[in-house]
N, C-alpha and C positions, 0 to 999 in steps of 0.2 A: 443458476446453481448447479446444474447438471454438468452444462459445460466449462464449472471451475472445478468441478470434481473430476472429470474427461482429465482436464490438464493436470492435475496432482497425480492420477492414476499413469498418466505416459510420462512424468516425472519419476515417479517411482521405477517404475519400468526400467527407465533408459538407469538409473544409478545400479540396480542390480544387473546391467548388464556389464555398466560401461567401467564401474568403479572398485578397484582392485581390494577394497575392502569388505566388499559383500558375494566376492567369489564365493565363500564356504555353501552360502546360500542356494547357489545357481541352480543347484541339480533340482533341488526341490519346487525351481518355479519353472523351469525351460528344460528339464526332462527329456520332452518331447516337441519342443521347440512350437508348439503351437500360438495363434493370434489369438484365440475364442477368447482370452481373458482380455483382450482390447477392445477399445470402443471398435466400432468399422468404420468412423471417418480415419481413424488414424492408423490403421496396419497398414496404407503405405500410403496414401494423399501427403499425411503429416510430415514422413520423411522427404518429401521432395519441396514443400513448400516452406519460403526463407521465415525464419524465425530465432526465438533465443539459445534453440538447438545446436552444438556444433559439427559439424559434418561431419567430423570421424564417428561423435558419438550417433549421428543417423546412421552410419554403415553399420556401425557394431551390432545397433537395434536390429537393422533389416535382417543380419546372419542370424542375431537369434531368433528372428522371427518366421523367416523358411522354415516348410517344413521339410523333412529329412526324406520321407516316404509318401510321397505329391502322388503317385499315382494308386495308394491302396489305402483305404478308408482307415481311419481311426478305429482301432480293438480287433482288425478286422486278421486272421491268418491266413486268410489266399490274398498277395498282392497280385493286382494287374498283370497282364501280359499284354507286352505292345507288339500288335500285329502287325505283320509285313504284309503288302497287298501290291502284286504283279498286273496294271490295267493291259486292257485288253488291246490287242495291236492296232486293232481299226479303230478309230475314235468317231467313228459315225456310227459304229457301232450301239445295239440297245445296252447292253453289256455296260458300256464304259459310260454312255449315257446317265443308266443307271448308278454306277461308282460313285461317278463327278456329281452328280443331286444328291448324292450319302455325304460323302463326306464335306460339300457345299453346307448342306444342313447342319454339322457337325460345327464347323466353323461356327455358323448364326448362334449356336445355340451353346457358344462359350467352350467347346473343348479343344484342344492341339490334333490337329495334323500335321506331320513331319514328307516334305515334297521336295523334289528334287529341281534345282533349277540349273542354269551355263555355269556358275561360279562352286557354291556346294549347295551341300541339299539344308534345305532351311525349318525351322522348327516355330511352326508356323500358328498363328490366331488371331480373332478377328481384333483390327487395330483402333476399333472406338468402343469395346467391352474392357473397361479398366479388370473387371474380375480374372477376365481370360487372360488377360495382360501377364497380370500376376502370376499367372500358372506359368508361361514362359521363365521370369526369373525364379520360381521356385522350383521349377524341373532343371533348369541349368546350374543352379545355384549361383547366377548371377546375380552380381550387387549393382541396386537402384538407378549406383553412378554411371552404369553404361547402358547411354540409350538405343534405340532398338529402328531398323529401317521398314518403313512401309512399303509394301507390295502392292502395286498398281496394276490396272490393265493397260493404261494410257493417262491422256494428261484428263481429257473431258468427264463428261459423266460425274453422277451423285457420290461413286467410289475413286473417282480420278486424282492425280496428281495435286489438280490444281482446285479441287474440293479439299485439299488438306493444307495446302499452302497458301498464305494470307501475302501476297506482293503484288505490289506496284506494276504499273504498265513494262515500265523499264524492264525489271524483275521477270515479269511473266513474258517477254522478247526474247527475254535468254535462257528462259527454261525450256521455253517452245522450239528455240533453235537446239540447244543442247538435247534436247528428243527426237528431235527430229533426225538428229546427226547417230546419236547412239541407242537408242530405244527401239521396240526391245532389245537389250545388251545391257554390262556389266557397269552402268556408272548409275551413282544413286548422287541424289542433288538435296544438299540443307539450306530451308528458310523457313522464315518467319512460320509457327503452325497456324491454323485458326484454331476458333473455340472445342472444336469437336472433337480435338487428338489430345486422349487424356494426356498428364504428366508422367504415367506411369511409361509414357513410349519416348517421350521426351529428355528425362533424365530429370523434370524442373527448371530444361533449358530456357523453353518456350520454343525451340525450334526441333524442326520435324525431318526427318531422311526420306525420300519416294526414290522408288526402281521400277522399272517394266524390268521384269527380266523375260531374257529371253530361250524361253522354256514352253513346248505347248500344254506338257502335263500345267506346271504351274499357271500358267491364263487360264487354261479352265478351270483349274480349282478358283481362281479368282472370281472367271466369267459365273461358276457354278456358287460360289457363296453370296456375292451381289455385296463384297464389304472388300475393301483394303485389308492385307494379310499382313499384320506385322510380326518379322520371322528374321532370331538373328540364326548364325551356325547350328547345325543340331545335333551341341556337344556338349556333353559337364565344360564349363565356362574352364577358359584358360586351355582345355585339353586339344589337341590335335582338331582340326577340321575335317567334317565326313563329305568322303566323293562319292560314297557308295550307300544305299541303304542299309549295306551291312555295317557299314561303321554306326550308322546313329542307331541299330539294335545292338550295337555290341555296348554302346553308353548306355541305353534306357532298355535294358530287355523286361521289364517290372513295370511298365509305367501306364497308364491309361492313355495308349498311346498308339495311332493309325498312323503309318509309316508307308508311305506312296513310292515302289522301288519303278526308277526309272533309269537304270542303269548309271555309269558313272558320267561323272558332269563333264561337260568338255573343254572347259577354260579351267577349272580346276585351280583358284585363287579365290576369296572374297572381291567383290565389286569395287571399283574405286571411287571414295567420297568426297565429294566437293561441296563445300559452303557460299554461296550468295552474299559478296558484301558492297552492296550496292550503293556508292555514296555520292553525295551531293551533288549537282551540274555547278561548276564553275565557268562562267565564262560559256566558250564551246566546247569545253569540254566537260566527261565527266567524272569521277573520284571513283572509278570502278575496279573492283576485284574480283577474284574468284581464287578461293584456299582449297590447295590438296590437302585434306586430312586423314587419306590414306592410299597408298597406292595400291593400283590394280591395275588390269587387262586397259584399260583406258589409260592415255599417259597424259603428259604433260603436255607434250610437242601436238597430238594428237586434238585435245585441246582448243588451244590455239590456233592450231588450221583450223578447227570447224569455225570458230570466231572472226580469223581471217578472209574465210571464203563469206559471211556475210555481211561484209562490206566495214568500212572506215569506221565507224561508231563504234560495231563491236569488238574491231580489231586493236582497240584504245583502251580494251578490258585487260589489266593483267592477271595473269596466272599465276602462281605462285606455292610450295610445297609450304607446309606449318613446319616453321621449329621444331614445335613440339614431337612430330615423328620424323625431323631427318638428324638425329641423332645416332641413326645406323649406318651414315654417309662416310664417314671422316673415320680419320686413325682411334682407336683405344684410347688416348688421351684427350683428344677431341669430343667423346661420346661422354667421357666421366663430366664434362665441362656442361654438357648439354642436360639437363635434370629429365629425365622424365616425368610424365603426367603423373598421379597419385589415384589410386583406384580408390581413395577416400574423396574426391571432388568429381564432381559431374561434369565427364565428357560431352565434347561437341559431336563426336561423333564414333562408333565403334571401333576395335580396332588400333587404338592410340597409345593403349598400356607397353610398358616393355616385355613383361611376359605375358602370350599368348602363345597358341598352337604349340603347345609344348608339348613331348610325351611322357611319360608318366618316369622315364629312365633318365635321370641328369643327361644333357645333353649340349655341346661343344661345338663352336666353330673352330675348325684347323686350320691351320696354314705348316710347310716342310719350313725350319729352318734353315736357314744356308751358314749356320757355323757352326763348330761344334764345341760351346761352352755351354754352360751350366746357370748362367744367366742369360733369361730372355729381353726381349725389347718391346716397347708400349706400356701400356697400363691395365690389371685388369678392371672391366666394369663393376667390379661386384668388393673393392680392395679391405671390406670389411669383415668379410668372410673370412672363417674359419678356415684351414687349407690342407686337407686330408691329403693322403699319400694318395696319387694316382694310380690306378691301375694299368699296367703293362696292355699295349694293342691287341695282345691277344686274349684279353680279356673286355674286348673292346667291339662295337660293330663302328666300321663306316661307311657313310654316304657320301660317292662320289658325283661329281657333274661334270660329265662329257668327257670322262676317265681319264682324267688330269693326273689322280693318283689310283690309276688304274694298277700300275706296278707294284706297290704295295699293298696291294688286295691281301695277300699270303699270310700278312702281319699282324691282322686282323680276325678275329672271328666270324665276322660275315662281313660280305661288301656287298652295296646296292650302288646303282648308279641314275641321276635322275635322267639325263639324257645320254644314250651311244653315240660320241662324237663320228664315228664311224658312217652313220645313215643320214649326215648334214655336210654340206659342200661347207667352208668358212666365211664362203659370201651368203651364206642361209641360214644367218643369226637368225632372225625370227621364229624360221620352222624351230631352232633348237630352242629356242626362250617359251616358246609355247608348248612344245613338249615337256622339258622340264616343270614348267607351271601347273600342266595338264595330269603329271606324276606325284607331283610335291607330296600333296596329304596322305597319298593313297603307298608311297614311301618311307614315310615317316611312321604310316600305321604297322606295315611290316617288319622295319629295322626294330621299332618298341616292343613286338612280339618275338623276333628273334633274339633280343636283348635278354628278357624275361624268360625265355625258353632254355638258352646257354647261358645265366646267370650273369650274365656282363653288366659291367659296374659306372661304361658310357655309352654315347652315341654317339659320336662326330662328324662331323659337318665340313666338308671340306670344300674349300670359299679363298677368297682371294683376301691378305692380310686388309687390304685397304681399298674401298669400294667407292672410292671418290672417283674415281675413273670412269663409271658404270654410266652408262644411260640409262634413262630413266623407264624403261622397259623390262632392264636385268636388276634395276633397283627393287621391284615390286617382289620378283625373285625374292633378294637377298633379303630385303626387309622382314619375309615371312621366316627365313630362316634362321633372320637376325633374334626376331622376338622367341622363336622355339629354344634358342639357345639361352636367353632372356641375356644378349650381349656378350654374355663370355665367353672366351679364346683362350685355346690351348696352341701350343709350341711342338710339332713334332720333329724329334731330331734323332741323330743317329751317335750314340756313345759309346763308340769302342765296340770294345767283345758283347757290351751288354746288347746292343742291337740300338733296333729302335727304341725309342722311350717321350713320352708326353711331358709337357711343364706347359705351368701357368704363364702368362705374358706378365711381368713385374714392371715396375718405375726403374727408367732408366738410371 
């Protein structure tokens, strides 16, 4: 009886959320956006497990179901303040000893600590407390659909890798190699979970994300909690990614919230995701893959050599990028073709939406035109949009890389540039791709403030029209800068007396 009442009661629920006829209603039951009137199997178990629910309507639920103000009590008028905390330089130190056993503790005992690892600093909880879980997408106000990677210290151990991954001998050959090759560092690996990794980390996939990174703050806080950290970006979901501790206090400065400043990251991209799809032995051979589902500091080619170097079997594994995120590859009319994932359906893995890392100012890739008409060429990504007068460059900031349109700095309201092609020979692509990588966030956090500061109406991005050309090192690059723009492309050219001037890319 109880539990056919449970189900009437999140029936009701989900129509005052989802159904455009009982908006008038809304304020008077979600106010304050609280769960307490839900049962507690279902404020988020329910949303991720398959049912006669539809997915949109489980997203709608979960946003009304966050709360707004996660880190300060209910009725309460002092909210939180999240502390920033400088450990101590020796770490044999009693001192830092001491830190790392606080905020370990803190972990066990269900609350966020925010740590810095090689990629950005991550926003971190223990990854087999579903309550803590929640605290994660309710401080970022992320929805349920994107699931979350697991922080490891290694593969062995009761907190290990391969305590949260459920694979096959096959499976566990090539995790162990693929550790072995990049661990600790920036690649996180998806399969199959076991029983012990709620849904809430999964998305409802049933499969799990593991990283070593490599960070020694972050292993101790791991080594110091004795639990797996699962920690995505620690940013309001969608917003810019933090390289500094001051960026995730400039998001959460309210929040019941221990913030570990370890200076800025040094790879300065998210981690690159790869998926496990291990299939059948045919014959002598076997049906084996491995999915990029997002790019980072690990590449494709990179990959592949580790695979190569251990021997013929593994080397018969193909690699391969998802569809579904190389849709920032190809020309403007190529990417309209290509759909993105729907932040109403459960990602495989983070990272995969078309907008993220965005900043808070509309923000544009550019390319110079080379003629001077009034109509542009391509398509834009977005051709349903509404299409405001743009604002003149000087009402504009941009970002340059390796001061390509360094020249036109003047035309602009501020110019940033992600790498001085100046301090790289041309045969020392890498140092520049890593520099650039290494600036990205922490660029993009400043042009958004100078925006806001001088009143500027964009941000622009100035990027190569067409990025099919790219290796797949400048791809991870372009990718992040793809989704911050959330694909769209402006045109800058030069008219007459009027000067420079911006336009949208249109159908040919």
């Amino acid at each position: 009886m109880k539990r056919a009442f449970d189900h009437l009661l999140l029936t009701c629920w989900i129509l005052l959320v989802t159904h455009p006829a009982f908006s008038c209603f809304r304020p008077f039951f979600i106010a304050k956006k609280s769960t307490k009137s839900l049962p507690q199997e279902y404020r988020l178990r329910g949303l991720l497990e398959s049912g006669p629910l539809l997915q949109q309507q489980r997203s709608a639920l979960l946003v009304s179901m966050l709360p707004t103000d996660s880190g300060a009590e209910e009725g309460s008028d002092k909210p939180s303040s999240s502390r920033l905390i400088q450990p101590h330089q020796d770490r044999s130190s009693p001192a830092y000893r001491q830190l790392m056993a606080h905020l370990g503790a803190r972990i066990r005992q269900g609350s966020l600590v925010s740590f810095p690892t090689e990629t950005v600093y991550g926003l971190g909880a223990n990854a087999l407390d579903e309550q803590a879980v929640l605290k994660i997408f309710a401080m970022k106000r992320r929805p349920l659909t994107d699931p979350l990677i697991c922080h490891v210290g290694g593969l062995s151990g009761e907190g290990g890798a391969l305590a949260l991954l459920d694979v096959g001998d096959r499976e566990r050959e090539v995790v162990e190699r693929l550790a072995a090759t990049f661990w600790p560092g920036p690649l996180s690996i998806i399969g199959k979970a076991r029983g012990i990794v709620p849904p809430e980390v999964t998305a409802g996939t049933g499969f799990v994300a593991v990283r070593c990174p490599n960070s020694s703050l972050a292993l101790d806080l791991i080594s110091a909690s004795d639990r797996p950290i699962a920690a995505p970006s620690a940013n309001l979901f969608g917003a810019i990614s933090p390289t500094t501790a001051q960026h995730v206090l400039k998001n959460f400065p309210q929040e019941d919230l221990v913030i570990l400043d370890g200076g800025s990251c040094h790879v300065g991209i998210e981690s690159t995701v790869i998926k496990l799809e291990m299939g059948e032995r045919e014959g002598e051979d076997w049906d084996d893959r491995i999915c990029i589902n997002r790019r980072g500091r690990v590449s494709k080619e990179m990959i592949e050599e580790c695979l190569r170097q251990a021997g013929a079997e593994m080397a018969s594994i193909r690699v391969y990028v998802s569809p579904k995120i190389d849709y920032g590859r190809g020309s403007a009319s190529e990417d309209v073709a290509r759909a993105p994932p729907s932040a109403s359906e459960a990602q495989e893995s983070p990272g995969m939406l078309l907008s993220h890392y965005a900043p808070s100012v509309p923000t544009y890739l550019i390319s110079v035109a080379t003629t001077d008409t009034s109509s542009g060429t391509g398509i834009d990504i977005h051709p349903q949009e509404e299409s405001p007068a743009l604002p003149p460059p000087s009402k504009c900031v941009l970002i340059d890389m390796g001061s390509r349109m360094r020249d036109l700095r003047g035309e602009f309201a501020a110019y940033f540039d992600l790498c001085e092609a100046a301090e790289h020979t041309a045969s020392d692509e890498s140092a520049f791709l890593e520099e650039a990588m290494r600036s990205l966030f922490a660029t993009l956090h400043e042009a958004e403030a100078a925006a806001v500061e001088r009143g500027c109406g964009l941000i622009c991005v100035g990027v190569a029209d067409d990025a099919s050309d790219m290796g797949e090192p400048a791809l991870a690059l372009y990718d992040r800068l793809y989704r911050a723009a959330s694909g769209r492309r402006l045109h800058l050219y030069r008219s007459g007396a009027a000067g420079w001037r911006l336009r949208r890319q249109t159908a040919e």
